[in-house]
C-alpha positions in Angstrom: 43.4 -98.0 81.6 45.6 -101.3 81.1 48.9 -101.3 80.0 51.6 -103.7 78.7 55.4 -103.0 78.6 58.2 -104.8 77.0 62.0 -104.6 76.7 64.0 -105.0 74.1 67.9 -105.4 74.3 69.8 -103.5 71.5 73.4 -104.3 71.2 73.6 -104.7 67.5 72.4 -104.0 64.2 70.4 -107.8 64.1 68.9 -106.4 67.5 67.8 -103.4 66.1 66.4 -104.6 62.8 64.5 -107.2 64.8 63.1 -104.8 67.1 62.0 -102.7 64.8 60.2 -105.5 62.9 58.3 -106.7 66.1 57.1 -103.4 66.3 56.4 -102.7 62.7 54.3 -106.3 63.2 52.4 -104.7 66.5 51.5 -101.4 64.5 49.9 -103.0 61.9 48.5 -105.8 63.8 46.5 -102.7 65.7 45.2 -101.2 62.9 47.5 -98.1 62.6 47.4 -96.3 59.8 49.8 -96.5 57.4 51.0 -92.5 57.9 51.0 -92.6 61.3 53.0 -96.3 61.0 55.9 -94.7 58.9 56.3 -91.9 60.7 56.7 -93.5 64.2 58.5 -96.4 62.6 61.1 -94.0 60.2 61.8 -92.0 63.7 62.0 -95.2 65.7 65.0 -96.5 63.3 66.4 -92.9 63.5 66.8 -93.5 66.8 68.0 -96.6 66.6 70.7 -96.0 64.5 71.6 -93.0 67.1 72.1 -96.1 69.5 74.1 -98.0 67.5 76.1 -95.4 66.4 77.4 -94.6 70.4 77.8 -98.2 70.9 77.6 -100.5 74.0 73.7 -101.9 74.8 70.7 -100.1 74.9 67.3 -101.2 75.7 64.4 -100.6 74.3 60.9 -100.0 76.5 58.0 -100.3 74.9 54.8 -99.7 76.7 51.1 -100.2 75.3 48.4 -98.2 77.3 44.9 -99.1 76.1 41.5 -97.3 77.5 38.4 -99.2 77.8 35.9 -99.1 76.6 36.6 -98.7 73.0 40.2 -100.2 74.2 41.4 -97.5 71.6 45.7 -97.0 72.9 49.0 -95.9 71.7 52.1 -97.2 72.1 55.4 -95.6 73.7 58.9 -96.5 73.0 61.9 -95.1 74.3 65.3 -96.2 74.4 68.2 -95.6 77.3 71.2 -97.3 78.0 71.4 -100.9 79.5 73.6 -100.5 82.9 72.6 -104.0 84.0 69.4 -105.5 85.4 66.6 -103.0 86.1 64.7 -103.2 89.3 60.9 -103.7 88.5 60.1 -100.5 90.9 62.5 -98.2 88.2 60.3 -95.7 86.5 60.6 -95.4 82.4 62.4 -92.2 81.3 60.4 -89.3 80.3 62.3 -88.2 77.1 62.9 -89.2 74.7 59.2 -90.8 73.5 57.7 -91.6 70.6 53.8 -92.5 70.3 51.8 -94.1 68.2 48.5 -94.2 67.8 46.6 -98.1 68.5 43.3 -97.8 66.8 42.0 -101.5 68.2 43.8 -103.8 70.2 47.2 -104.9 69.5 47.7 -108.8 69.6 47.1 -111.1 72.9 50.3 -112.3 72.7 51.8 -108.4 72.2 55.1 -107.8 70.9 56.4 -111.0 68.5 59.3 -112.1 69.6 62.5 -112.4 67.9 61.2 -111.8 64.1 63.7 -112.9 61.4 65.5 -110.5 59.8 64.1 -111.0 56.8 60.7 -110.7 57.8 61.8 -107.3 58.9 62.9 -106.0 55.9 59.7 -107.0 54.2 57.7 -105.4 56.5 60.1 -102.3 56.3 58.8 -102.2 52.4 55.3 -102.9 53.0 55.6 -99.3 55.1 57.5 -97.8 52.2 54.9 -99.5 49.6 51.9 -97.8 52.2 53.8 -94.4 52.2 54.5 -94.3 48.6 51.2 -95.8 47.5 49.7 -92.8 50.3 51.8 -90.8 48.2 50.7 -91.3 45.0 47.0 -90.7 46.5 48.4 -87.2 47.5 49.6 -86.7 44.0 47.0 -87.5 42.4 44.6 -85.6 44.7 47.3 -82.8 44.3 46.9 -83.1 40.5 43.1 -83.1 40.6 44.2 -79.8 43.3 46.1 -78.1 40.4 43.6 -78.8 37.7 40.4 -77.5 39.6 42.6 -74.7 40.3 43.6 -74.0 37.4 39.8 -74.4 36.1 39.4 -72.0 39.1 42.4 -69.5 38.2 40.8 -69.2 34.3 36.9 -69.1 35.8 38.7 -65.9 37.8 40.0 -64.4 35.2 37.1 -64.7 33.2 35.3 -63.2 36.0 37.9 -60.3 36.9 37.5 -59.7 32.3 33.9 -59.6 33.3 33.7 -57.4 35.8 36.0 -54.8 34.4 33.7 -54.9 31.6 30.6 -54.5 34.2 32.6 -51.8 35.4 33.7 -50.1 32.4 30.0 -50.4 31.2 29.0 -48.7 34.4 31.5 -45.8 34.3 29.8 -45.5 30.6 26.7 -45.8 32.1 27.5 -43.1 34.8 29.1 -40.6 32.2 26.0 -41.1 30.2 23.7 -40.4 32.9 25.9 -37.4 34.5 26.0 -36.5 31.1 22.0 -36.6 31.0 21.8 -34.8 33.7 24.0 -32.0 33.1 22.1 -31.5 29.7 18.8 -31.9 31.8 20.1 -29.3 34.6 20.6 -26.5 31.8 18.2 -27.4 29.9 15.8 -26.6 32.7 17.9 -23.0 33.6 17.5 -22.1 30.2 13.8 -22.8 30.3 13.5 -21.2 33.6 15.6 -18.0 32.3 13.5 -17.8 29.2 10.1 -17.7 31.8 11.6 -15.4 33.9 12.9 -13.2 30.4 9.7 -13.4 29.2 7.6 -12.4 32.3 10.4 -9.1 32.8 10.2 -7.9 29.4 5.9 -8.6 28.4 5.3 -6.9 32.2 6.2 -3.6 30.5 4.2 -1.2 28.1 7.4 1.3 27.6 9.6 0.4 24.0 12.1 1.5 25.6 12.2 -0.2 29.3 11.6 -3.3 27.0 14.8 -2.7 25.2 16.9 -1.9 28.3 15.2 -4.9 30.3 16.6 -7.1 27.4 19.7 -5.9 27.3 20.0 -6.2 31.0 19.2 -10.1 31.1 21.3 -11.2 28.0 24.8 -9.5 28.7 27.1 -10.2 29.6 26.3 -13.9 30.3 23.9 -14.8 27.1 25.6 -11.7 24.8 28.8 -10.2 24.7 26.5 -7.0 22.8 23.6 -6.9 21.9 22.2 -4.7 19.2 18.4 -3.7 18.4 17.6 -2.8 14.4 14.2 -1.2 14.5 13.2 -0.6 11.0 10.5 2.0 11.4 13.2 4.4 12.8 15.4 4.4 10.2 15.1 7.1 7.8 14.4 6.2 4.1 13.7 2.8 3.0 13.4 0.1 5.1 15.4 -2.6 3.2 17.8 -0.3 0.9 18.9 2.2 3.6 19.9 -0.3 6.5 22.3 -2.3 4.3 24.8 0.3 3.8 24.9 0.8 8.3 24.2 -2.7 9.6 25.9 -5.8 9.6 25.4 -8.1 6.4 23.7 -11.3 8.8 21.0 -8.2 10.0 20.2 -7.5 6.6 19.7 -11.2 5.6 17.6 -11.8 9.0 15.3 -8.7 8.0 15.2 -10.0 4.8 14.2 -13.3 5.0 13.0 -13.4 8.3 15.3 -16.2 9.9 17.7 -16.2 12.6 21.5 -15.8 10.7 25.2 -16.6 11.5 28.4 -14.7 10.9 31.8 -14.0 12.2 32.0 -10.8 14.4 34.3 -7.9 12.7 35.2 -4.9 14.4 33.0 -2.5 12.0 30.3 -4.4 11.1 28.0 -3.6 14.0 27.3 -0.4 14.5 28.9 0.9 18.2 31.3 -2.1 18.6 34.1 0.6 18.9 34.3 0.5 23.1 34.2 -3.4 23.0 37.8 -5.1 23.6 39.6 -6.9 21.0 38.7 -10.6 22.3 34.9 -9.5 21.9 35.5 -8.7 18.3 37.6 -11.7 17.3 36.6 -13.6 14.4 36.2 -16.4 16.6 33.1 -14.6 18.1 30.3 -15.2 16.5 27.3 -13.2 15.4 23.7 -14.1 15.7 21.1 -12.0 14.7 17.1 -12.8 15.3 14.4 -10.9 13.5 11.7 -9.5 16.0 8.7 -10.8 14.3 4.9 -10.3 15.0 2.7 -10.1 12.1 5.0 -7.9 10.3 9.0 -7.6 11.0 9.3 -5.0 13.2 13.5 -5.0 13.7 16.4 -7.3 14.1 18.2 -8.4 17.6 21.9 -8.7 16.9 24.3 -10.6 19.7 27.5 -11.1 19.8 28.6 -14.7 21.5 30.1 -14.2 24.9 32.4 -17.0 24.3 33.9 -18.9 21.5 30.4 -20.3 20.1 26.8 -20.2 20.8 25.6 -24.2 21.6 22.6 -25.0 20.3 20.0 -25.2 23.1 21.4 -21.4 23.8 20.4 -19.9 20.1 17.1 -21.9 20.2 16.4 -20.4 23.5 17.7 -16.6 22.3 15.6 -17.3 19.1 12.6 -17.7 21.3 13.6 -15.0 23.5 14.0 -12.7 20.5 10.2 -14.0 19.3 8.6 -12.9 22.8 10.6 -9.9 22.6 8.7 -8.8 19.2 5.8 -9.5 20.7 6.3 -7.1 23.7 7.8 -4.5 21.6 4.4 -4.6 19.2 2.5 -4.4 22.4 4.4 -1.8 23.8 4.2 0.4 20.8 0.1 -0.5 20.2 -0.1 0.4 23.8 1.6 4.0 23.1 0.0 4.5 20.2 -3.6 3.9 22.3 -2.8 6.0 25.0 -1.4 8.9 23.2 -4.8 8.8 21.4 -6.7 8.2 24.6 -4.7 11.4 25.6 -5.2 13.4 22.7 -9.1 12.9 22.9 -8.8 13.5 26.4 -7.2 16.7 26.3 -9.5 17.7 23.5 -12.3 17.8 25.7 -11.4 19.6 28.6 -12.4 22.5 29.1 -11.0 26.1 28.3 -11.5 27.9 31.7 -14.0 30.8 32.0 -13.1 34.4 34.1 -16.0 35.1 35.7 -16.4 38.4 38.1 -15.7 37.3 41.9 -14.3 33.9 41.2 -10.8 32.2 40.3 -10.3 29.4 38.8 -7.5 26.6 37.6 -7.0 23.0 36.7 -4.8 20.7 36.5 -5.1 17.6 34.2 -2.0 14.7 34.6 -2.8 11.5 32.7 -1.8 8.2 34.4 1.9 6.8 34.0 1.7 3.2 34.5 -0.8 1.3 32.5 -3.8 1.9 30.1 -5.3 4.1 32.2 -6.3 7.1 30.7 -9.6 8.5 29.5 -11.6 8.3 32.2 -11.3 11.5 34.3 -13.0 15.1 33.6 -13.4 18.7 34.3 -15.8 21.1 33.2 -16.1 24.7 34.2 -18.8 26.9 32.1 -21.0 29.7 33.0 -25.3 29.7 32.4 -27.3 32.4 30.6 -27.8 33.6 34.4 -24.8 34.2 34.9 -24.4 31.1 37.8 -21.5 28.8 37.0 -21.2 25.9 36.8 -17.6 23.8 38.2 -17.7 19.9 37.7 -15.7 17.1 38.1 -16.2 13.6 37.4 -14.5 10.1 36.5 -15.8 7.5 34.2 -15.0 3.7 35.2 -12.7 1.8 32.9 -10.0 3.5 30.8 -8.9 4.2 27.1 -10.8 5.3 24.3 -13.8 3.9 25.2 -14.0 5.7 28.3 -12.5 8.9 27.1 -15.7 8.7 24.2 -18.3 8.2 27.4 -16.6 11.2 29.1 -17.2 13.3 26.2 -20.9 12.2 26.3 -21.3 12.8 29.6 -20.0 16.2 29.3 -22.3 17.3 26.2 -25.4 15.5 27.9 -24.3 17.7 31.2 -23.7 20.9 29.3 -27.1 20.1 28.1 -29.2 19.8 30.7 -27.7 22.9 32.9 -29.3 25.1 29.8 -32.6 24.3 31.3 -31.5 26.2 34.7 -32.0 22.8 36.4 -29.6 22.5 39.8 -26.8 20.3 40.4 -28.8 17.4 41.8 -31.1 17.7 39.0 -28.6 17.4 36.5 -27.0 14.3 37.9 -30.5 12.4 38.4 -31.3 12.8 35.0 -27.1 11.8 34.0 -28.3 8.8 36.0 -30.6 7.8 33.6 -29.0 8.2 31.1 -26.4 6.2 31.6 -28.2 3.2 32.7 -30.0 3.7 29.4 -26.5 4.3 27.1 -24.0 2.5 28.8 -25.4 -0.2 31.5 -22.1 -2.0 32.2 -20.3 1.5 32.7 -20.1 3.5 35.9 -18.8 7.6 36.4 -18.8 9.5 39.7 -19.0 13.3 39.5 -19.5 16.4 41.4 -21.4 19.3 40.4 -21.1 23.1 42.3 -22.7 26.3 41.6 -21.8 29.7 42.2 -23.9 32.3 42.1 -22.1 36.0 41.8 -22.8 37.8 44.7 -23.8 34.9 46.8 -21.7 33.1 49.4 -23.1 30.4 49.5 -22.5 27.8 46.9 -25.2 24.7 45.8 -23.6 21.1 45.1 -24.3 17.6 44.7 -22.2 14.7 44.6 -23.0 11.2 42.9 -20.3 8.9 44.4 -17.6 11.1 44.2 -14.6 11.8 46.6 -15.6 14.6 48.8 -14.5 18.4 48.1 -12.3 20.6 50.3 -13.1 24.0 51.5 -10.5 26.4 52.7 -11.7 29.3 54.4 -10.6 33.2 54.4 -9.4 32.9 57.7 -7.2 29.1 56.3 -9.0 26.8 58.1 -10.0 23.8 56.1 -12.8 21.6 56.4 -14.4 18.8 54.2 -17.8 18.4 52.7 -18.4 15.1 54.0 -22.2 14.8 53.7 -23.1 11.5 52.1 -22.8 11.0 48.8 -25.2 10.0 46.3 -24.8 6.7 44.3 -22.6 6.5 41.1 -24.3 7.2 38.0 -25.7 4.2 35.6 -25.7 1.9 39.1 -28.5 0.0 37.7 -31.3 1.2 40.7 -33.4 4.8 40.3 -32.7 7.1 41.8 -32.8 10.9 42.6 -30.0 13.1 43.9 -30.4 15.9 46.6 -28.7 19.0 46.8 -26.6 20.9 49.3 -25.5 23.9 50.4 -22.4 25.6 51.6 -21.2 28.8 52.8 -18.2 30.2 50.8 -17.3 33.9 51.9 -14.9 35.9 49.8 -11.3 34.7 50.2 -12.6 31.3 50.6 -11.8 28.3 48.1 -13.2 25.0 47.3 -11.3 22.4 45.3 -12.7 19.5 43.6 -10.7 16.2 42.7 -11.0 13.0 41.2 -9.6 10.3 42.9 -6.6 9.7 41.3 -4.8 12.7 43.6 -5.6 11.0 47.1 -5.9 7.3 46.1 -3.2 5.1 46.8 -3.7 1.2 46.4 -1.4 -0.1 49.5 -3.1 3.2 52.0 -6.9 3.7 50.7 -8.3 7.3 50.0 -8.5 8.5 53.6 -4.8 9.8 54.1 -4.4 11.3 50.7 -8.0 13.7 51.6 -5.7 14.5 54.9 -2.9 15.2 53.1 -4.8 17.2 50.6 -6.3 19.3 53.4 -3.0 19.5 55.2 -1.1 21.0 51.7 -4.4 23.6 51.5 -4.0 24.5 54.9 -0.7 25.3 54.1 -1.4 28.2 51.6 -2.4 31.3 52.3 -5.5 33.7 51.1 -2.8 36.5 49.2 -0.5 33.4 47.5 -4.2 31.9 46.0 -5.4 35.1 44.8 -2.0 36.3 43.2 -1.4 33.3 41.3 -4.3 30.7 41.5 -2.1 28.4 39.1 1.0 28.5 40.7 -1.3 27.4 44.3 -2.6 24.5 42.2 0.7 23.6 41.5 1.5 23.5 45.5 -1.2 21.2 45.9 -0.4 18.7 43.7 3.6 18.9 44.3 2.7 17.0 48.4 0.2 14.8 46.6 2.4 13.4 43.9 5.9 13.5 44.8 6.7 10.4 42.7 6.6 10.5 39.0 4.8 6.9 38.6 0.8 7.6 38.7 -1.5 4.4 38.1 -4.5 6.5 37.2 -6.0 10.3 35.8 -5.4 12.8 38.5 -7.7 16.3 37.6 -8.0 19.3 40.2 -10.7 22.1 39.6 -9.8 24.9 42.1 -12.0 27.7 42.9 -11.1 30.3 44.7 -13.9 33.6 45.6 -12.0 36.5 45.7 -11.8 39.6 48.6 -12.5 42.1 45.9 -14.3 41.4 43.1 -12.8 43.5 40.1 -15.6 46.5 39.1 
């Protein structure tokens, strides 16, 4: 690094104009911008003036330090007072300095010497001419500034207008689609409750249980009341009685056969009386639904739970209402079956004989649950010698059809004991004939015969569930000997028949399997607990009252009320002393 000092003497204002002049001239010899010039110029004559303004002489040190290679420098001025000569070994003062930057080299000769004053002033308004002319760059950039940024502040407002339309355009779109799904979401419980309605109320054969079903899914959430209008249990006519005791939208419904609208009254449905006042306002509307199959079978009035019934709600009770009559219809076809089934059932059984030496009784209880009735049979009858004759039997498949091939079964079996023929005889030729009459229809049965003064009884069994025998002494064992196969099985084939030994006081009861059969246990533990209940009686309580004993055994058997199939019981009991 190289430097190069000089010293200027400042004892007036000449001095100082003239020093500030020969510096000006060094600046701009060296390239310094014009900035950079003013400033260290404009705080050069600041201090200057500082000087002047304390008086006496004041030198000025001026010092250029360049770097090689580029030879890039600045220059350093300071000012102190001037106390007379300064010894070449005296170091500059530290403070106060100003710099200025030297972008090339300043002049070989440095510093000019002695400028005029004149020359200085010029040069003072070429630095004002470079600041204000640098200044009216900076306006103009500043201008070109404000107008981009004003561009800038409208392209921002434009955006923010934009994007609170995005966003007020989302929110819409985000109502729409909560919206959507909320509509979606019920939509899909109403379809789901009008599955799950529908399955409760067709999965029942009983008027009744379809009526209290219904009423137990639609109130209170779906119905405030609800009100069933079945038209063939009013008395008198169907269209003129009704009008005077139900509600006028009922009437209309039954008449035309449309769902109708009105107001709910207190008065004008029937049994409103224990609802409270807010369920009767006039703001409660009514809707009643004809229950309609292939002929109108009623009308389903509801009152609204709340103010109004929205539309997907009365198209889904409309529907509702629509399966109902269908379940009702069924329900009542059903009854009407079965009863028949029951009827033609009952028809056929058998009247018991009283034969010397032998009691009997028999229980028939037709199935609860289901269609399935018609199928089981007892037959009790005595033969020209005097033998008789106790059966039991059950026909596959139920309902009127089956209760018809049980009644054919019966005369062909009455039939063919005339010819004297035994048990196992009988059934081979039952076998064939109902692989010849009926070859997609299957019956088990049981035939015993007692002969009067003979203790020991002759029986064959074709598939049936085996028979019990309680002896005198009331031990109880069962006739498990294999049976034969169940009639019409398409095969031939020829029964055999066996013998037991049934001393006086001893009984034998015959079943179907209805009594021991339970779906979720098999047959086994129902024969145990049949022999368990027989055990149970004793000789004197069967012989005083043989019905009452039958009663005993069924009571352990069937100690629910719900029976999926026929139960019969033929009990036969050989007395101790045979009346004279």
């Amino acid at each position: 690094m190289t430097e190069n000092a000089d010293i200027w003497k400042i004892a007036s204002t000449a001095d100082a104009a003239r020093a500030r002049a020969a510096v000006a001239g060094l600046v701009v010899a060296a390239g310094t911008p014009a900035l950079d010039r003013a400033r260290f110029l404009t705080s050069l004559s600041t201090r200057l003036r500082h000087c002047l303004d304390q008086g006496g002489t004041w030198e000025l040190h001026l010092l250029v330090r360049q770097s090689p290679p580029t030879h890039e420098g600045r220059l350093d001025a300071w000012l102190r007072p001037f106390d007379g000569p300064t010894r070449d070994d005296e170091p500059p003062a530290p403070e106060p300095t100003l710099t200025c930057p030297l972008p090339r080299p300043p002049a070989p000769d440095g510093v000019p010497a002695h400028p005029s004053p004149s020359h200085a002033l010029l040069s003072a308004d070429e630095d004002t001419a470079a600041v204000l002319h640098l200044l009216d760059e900076q306006e103009r950039l500043v201008q070109l500034h404000r107008e981009e940024l004003h561009q800038t502040n409208q392209g921002v407002l434009a955006l923010h207008s934009d994007l609170e339309a995005a966003a007020l355009a989302q929110r819409e779109l985000l109502e729409a689609e909560r919206s959507a799904r909320a509509e979606v979401e019920r939509a899909r419980r109403l379809l789901n409750f009008l599955a799950d309605a529908s399955a409760a109320i067709t999965s029942s054969l009983s008027p009744t249980e379809v009526l209290r079903r219904l009423t137990d899914l639609l109130v209170p959430d779906h119905a405030a009341r609800l009100d069933v209008w079945l038209l063939d249990e009013e008395e008198g006519d169907e269209q003129s009685g009704p009008v005077r005791e139900r509600s006028r939208a009922a009437v209309v419904a039954a008449r035309t056969g449309r769902p109708q609208h009105a107001a709910a009254h207190p008065g004008n449905l029937p049994g409103t009386d224990d609802l409270p006042p807010a369920a009767m306002s006039p703001d409660r509307p009514l809707l009643a639904i004809p229950l309609m199959t292939h002929r109108l079978l009623g009308v389903l009035t509801l009152i609204a739970p709340g103010p109004r019934f929205d539309a997907d709600t009365c198209l889904m009770l409309v529907e509702l209402g629509r399966r109902a009559g269908v379940a009702l219809d069924n329900a009542r076809r059903y009854e009407q079956h079965r009863d028949t089934a029951e009827a033609l059932q009952r028809a056929q059984l058998t009247e018991l004989p009283d034969p010397d030496g032998l009691l009997l009784a028999a229980r028939y209880l037709p199935a609860t649950q289901g269609m399935n009735i018609g199928g089981d049979w007892y037959d009790a009858f005595l033969q020209p010698d005097g033998s008789l004759l106790a059966v039991i039997g059950d026909v596959t498949g139920h309902g009127m059809h089956a209760a018809v091939v049980m009644g054919q079964l019966r005369t062909a079996l009455r039939a063919y004991a005339v010819e004297n023929q035994t048990p196992a005889e009988i059934l081979t030729h039952l076998h064939r004939m109902l692989r010849h009459l009926q070859p997609q229809l299957y019956a088990t049965a049981m035939i015993a015969r007692f002969r009067p003064g003979d203790p020991e009884v002759v029986w064959a069994s074709a598939g049936h569930p085996p028979a019990v025998v309680r002896e005198a002494g009331g031990s109880v064992r069962i006739l498990d000997e294999a049976p034969g196969v169940m009639l019409g099985i398409p095969i031939a084939y020829t029964y055999t028949d066996h013998v037991t030994r049934l001393a006086p006081g001893s009984s034998l009861v015959l079943y179907t399997d209805g009594l021991v059969e339970r779906r979720t246990q098999g047959i086994d533990p129902g024969i145990e607990r049949l022999r368990q209940a027989l055990a149970g009686l004793s000789t004197p309580e069967l012989e005083q009252d043989l019905d009452a004993a039958a009663e005993a055994l069924l009571k352990p058997l069937l100690h629910d009320s719900e029976r999926d199939d026929d139960v019969c019981l033929l009990l036969c009991h050989t007395v101790t002393q045979p009346s004279s």
